[in-house]
C-alpha positions as CSV (number, residue, x, y, z in Angstrom):
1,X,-6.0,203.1,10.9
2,X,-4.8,201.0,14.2
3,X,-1.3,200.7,14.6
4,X,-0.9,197.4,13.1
5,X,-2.4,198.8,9.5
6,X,0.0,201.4,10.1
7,X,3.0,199.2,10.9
8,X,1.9,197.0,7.6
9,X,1.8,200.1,5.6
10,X,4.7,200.6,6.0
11,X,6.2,198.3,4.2
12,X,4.2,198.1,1.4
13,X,5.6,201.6,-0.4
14,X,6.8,198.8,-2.9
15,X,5.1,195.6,-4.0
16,X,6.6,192.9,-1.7
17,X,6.3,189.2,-1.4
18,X,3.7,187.8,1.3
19,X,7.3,185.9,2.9
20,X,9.0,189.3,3.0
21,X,6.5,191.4,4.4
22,X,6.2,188.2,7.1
23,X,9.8,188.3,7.7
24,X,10.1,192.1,8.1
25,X,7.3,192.2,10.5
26,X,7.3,189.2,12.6
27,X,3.6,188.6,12.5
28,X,2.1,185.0,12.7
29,X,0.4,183.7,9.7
30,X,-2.7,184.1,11.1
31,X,-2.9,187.9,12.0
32,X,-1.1,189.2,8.9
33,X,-3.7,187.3,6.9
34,X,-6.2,188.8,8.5
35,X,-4.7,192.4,8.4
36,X,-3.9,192.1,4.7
37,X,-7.5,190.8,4.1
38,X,-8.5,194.2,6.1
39,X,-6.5,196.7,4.1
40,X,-7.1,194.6,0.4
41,X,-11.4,195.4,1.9
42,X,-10.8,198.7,2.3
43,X,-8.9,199.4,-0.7
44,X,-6.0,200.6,0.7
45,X,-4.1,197.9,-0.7
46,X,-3.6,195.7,-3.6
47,X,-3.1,191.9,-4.0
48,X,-1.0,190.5,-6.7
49,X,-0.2,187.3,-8.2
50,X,2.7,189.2,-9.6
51,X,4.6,192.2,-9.7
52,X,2.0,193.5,-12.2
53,X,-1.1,191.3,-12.3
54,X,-3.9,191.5,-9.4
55,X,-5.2,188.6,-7.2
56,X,-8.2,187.7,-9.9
57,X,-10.2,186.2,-7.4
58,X,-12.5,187.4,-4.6
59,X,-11.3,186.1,-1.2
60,X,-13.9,185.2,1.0
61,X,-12.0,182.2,3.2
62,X,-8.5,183.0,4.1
63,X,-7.9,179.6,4.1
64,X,-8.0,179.0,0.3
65,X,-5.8,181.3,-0.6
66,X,-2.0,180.9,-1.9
67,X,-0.5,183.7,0.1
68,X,3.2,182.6,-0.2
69,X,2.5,183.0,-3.9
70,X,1.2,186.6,-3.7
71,X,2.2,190.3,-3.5
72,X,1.5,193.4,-1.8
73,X,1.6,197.3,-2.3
74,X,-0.5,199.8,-1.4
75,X,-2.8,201.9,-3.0
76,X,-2.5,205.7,-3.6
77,X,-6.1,205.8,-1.4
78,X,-4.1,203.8,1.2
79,X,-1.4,206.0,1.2
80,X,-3.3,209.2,1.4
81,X,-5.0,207.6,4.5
82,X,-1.3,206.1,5.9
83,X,0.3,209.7,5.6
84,X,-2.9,211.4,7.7
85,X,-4.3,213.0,4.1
């Protein structure tokens, strides 16, 4: 895990809004897309459409997605590999 994965691991303990996790971090649009995208891949995190309901769609142009519509948390594989399990 590079230090951005880490740094966006971080904040994703508990299921937060794309605009939050944007805020909290700084990132452009761009490169937190593409980190998200990353993480979601490698199943260390989840995408939601809300607080309980996954992103129901494959996402295979970051383009087309809604991300100021969508949540984040990680997943209990992604936190065993952010913690160094």
């Amino acid at each position: 895990m590079n230090d951005q994965e880490i740094d966006l691991m971080d904040e994703l303990y508990f299921v937060q809004s794309y605009n939050e996790v944007k805020d909290a971090l700084g990132w452009e649009n761009e490169s937190l897309q593409m980190h998200l995208l990353a993480l979601n891949q490698k199943e260390y995190i989840k995408i939601l459409v809300n607080h309980d309901e996954e992103y129901p769609h494959q996402i295979k142009d970051r383009n087309s997605v809604p991300w100021n519509d969508l949540y984040f948390l990680a997943t209990k594989k992604g936190l065993l590999e952010h913690n160094g399990f």
